[in-house]
C-alpha positions as CSV (number, residue, x, y, z in Angstrom):
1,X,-33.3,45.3,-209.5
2,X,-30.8,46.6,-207.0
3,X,-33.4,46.3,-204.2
4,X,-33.2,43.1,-202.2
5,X,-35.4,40.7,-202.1
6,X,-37.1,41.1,-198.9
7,X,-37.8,45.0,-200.2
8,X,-39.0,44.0,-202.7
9,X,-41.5,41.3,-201.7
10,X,-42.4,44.1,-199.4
11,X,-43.3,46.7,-201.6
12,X,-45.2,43.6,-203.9
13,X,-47.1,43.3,-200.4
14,X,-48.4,46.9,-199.9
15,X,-49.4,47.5,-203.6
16,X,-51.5,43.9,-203.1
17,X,-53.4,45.0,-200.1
18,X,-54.1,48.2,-201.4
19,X,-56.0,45.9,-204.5
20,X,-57.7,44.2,-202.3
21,X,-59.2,47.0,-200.2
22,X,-60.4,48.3,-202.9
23,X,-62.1,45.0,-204.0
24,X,-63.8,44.7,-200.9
25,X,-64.8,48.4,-200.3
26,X,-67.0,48.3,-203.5
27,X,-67.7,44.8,-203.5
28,X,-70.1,43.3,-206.5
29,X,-73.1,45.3,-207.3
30,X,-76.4,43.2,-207.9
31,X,-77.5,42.4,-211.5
32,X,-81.4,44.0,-211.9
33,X,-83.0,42.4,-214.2
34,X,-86.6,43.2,-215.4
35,X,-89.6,40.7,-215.7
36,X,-89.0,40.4,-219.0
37,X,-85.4,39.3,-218.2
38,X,-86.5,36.8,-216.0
39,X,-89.1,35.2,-218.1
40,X,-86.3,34.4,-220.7
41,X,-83.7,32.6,-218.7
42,X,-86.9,30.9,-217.3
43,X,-87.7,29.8,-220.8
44,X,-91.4,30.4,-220.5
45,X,-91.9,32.5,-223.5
46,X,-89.9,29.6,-225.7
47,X,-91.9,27.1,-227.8
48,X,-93.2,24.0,-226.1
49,X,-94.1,20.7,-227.3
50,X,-96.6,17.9,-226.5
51,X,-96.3,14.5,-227.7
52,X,-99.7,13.6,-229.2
53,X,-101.1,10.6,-230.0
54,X,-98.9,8.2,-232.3
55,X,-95.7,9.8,-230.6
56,X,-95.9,13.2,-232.7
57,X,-94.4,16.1,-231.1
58,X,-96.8,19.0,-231.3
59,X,-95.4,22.8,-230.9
60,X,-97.8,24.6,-228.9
């Protein structure tokens, strides 16, 4: 705490930067998902249902 402030917002200032380079050299890597994956978040192996006559729903 004997630095002054100006050294210290400097020092805060490199030690950011170097945080972000790093963030941006590696950047995000993409998800893979697998058919199956894909199907689920779709919803098509869920349960579906019909209305029927009457207004009945129906689970197909």
């Amino acid at each position: 705490m004997n630095r002054s402030l100006s050294k210290q917002l400097s020092i805060w200032k490199k030690q950011q930067t170097s945080k972000e380079l790093q963030k941006q050299k590696f950047g995000k890597t993409p998800e893979k998902l697998t058919e199956q994956d894909l199907r689920e978040l779709m919803g098509t192996n869920g349960p579906r249902y019909v209305r029927k006559k009457g207004g009945a729903f129906i689970q197909r």
